[in-house]
N, C-alpha and C positions, 0 to 999 in steps of 0.2 A: 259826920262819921256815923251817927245812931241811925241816921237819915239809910245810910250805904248799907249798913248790918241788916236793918229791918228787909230793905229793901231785895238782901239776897237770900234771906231768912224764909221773907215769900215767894221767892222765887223754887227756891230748895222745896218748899212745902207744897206748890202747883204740882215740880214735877213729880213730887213723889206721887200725890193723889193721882196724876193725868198715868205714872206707868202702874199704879195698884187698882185704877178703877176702867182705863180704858183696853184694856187687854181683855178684863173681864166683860166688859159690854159688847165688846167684838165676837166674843165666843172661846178666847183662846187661853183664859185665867186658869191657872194651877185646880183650884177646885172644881171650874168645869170638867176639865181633863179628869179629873178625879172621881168625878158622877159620872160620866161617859163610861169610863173602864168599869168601875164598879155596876153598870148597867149591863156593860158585854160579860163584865163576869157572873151577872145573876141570872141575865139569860144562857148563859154556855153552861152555867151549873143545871138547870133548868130543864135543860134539851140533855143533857147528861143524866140527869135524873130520870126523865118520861122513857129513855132509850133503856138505862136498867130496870126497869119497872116492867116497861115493855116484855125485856127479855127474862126475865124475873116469871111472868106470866106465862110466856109462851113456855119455858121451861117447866111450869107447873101445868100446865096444859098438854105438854110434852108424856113427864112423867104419868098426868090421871090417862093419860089414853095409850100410855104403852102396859100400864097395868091393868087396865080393862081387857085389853086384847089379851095380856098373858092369862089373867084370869079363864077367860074363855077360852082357851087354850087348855090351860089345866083340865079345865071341867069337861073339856068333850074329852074322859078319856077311854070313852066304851064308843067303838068307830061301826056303824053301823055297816050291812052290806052293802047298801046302794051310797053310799058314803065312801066305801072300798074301792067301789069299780071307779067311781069319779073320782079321785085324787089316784087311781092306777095309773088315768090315762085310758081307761077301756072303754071303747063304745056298748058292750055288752049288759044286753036289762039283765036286771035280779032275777025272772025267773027264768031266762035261759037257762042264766048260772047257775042254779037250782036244779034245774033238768040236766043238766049236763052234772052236775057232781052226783047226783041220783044215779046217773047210768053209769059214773065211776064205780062207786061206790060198789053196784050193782056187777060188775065186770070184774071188781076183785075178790070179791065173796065166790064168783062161779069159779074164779081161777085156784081160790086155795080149798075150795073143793075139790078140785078136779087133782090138785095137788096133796090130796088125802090129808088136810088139816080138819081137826076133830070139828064134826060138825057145830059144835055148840059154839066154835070160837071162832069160825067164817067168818056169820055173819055181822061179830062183836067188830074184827078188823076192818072188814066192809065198810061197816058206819062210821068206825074212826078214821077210816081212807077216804071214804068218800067226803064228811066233813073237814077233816083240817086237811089233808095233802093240799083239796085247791085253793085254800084261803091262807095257807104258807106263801104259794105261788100269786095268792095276788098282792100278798104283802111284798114279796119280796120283788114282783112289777112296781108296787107303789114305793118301793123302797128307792128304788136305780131312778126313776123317774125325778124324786124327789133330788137324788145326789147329782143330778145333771141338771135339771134348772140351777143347782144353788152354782155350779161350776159356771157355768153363763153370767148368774144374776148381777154378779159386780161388773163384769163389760157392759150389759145391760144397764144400769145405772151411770155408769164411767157416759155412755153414747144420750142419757138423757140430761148430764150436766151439762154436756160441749152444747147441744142442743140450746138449754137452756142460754145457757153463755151466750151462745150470738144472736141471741134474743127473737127463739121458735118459740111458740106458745108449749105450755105442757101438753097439748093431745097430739099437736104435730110431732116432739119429740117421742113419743110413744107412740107415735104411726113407726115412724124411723127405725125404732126398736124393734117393732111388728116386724116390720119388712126385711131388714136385714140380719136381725138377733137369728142365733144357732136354736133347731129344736132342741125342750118344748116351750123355753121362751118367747119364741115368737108367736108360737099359737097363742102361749098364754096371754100379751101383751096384746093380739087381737083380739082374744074374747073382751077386753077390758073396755077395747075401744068399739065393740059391737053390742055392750054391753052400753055404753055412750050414748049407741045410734037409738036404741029405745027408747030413751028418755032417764036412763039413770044420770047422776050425778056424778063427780071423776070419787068422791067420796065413797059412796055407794057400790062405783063398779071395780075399786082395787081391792073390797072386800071380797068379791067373789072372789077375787086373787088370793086371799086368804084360806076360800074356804077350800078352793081347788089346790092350794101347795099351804098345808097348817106346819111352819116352818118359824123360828125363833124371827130366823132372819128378814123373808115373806112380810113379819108382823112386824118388822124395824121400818122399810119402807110404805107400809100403808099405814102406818103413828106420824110418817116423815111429811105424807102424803096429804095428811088428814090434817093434822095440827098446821099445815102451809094451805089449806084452803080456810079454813076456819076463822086464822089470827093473825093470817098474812107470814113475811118473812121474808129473809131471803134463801128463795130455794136450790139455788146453787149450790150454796155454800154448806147446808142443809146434808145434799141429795151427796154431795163431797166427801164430807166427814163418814155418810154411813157406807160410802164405797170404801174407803180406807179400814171403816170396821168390820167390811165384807172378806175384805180381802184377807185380814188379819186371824178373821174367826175360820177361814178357809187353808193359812199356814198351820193354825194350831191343828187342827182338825187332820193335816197330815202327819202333823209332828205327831200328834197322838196315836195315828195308825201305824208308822211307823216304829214307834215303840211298843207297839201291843201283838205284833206281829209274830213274833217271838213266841210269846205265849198263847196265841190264838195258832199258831203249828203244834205248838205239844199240846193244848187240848184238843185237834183237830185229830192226832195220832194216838192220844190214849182211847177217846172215843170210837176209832176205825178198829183197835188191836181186837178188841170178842169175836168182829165178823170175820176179819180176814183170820184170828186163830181157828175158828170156826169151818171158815171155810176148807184152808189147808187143812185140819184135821180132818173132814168126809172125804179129802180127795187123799189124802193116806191111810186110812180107817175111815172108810163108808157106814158102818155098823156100827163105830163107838159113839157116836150122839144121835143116835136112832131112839132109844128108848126118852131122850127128853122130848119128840116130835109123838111117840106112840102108845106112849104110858100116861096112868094120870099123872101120878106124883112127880113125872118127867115134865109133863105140861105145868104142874102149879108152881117147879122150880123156875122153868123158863119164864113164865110170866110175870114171877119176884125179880128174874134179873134181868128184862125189857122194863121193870120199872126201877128197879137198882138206878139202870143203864141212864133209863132216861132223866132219873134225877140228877145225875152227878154231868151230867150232857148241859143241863139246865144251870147248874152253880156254876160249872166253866165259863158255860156262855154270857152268865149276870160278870164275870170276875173281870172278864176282857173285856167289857163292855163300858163304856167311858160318855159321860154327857160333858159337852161343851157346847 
């Protein structure tokens, strides 16, 4: 009987060691399985780490080169004249422009001559005509120009992700843009790419894009541009997000005109009320504002209140005037 006991005693104890130690020799022991997973989970943490790190970076690489650009943005903010003609859109050199405001200039001094304005203050108007009237006019070309690229810019972006997406290189998607994009995006998106053919860099030639449209927005995609050549990424996904912010900064942008409209009609009408009272009164009483045109003390009122005029013309215009 001690013989039987022992004998199942070692039997019991083979099979325990044969299922505790050959499972493990085979590869398939609980602790394997338990270094394995713990191996996949140190490398998943691992690749999870490098991946926020990654973006960690590129997000601060993001930021220093969106505040470089705004920087430089700030700081040009005295815009020079051949500066003016180039972001107008105008093919015309600085000294035509020059010639040509000269002979303005020149052309309204003989006119309010001829229109019996006291000689001393012709040619004062002249210079003031001749200097700011045409450089009103080429801001307010460089103004529409600029508000019609921004109107484009998001399709323009929207046609460079599908691009991207079915896997067009970036010059090709911005050929694409060239060709088909509404003026002056498409010109603009070919200087970029002719700008390429020289030997610039895609870095180097969206900057021009910068300097020709100096816009908030301009400076979102050449940071998007810049920081996706640099640090890599994915620039779809990139180029996506700043379409949605294009889009978004272009609702507000009406919502804001829309609301200021209002107030931009009544200071447009307070500002008109002196001429047009002005006017009806010479064409009812020709004689009753004759003496502010032909006297002195008549002239040095009128000149207090063309600068009255023009200050309270200048608060209106700051009050309705809105940065987004």
């Amino acid at each position: 009987m001690t013989v039987i006991l022992l004998a199942i005693l070692a039997m019991v104890a083979v099979g325990a060691a044969g299922f505790a130690l050959v499972p493990s020799a085979l590869g398939g022991g609980r602790a394997e399985q338990r270094r394995k997973a713990l191996q996949v989970n140190t490398r998943v943490n691992r690749l999870e780490n490098d991946a926020a790190r990654n973006r960690d970076q590129r997000r601060k690489e993001l930021q220093r080169s969106l505040k470089q650009q705004s920087d430089s943005l700030n700081s040009k903010k005295r815009v020079t004249l051949p500066q003016l003609l180039f972001q107008a859109g105008m093919t015309i050199k600085p000294a035509a422009f020059i010639r040509n405001s000269i002979i303005f200039g020149a052309v309204v001094t003989v006119v309010l001559i001829v229109v019996q304005v006291p000689i001393y203050l012709a040619p004062v108007f002249g210079v003031a005509s001749g200097y700011l009237l045409p450089r009103m006019w080429v801001g307010r070309k460089r103004k529409k120009y600029q508000d019609k690229f921004l109107d484009e810019l998001p399709n323009a972006v929207e046609a460079i992700v599908r691009g991207v997406k079915t896997g067009l290189p970036l010059n090709d998607s911005i050929r694409v843009v060239a060709k088909d994009a509404k003026e002056p995006v498409r010109s603009e998106f070919g200087r970029v790419l002719d700008q390429q053919a020289f030997g610039m860099t895609m870095t180097e030639a969206v900057g021009v894009l910068l300097d020709r449209v100096p816009l908030p927005e301009v400076n979102f995609f050449v940071v998007v541009i810049t920081v996706q050549q640099q640090a890599g990424g994915n620039l779809s996904e990139a180029l996506g997000n700043l379409a949605k912010v294009l889009r978004n900064r272009k609702k507000m942008k009406q919502k804001i005109k829309a609301m200021s409209s209002e107030a931009k009609a009544s200071a447009g009408i307070i500002g008109s009320l002196p001429f047009v009272v002005g006017i009806l009164v010479s064409i009812t009483s020709p004689t009753y504002l004759a003496p502010l045109f032909f006297t002195t003390l008549g002239n040095i009122w009128l000149g207090i209140g063309v600068v009255m005029l023009a200050a309270g013309v200048f608060v209106m215009s700051r009050m309705v005037k809105f940065d987004y």
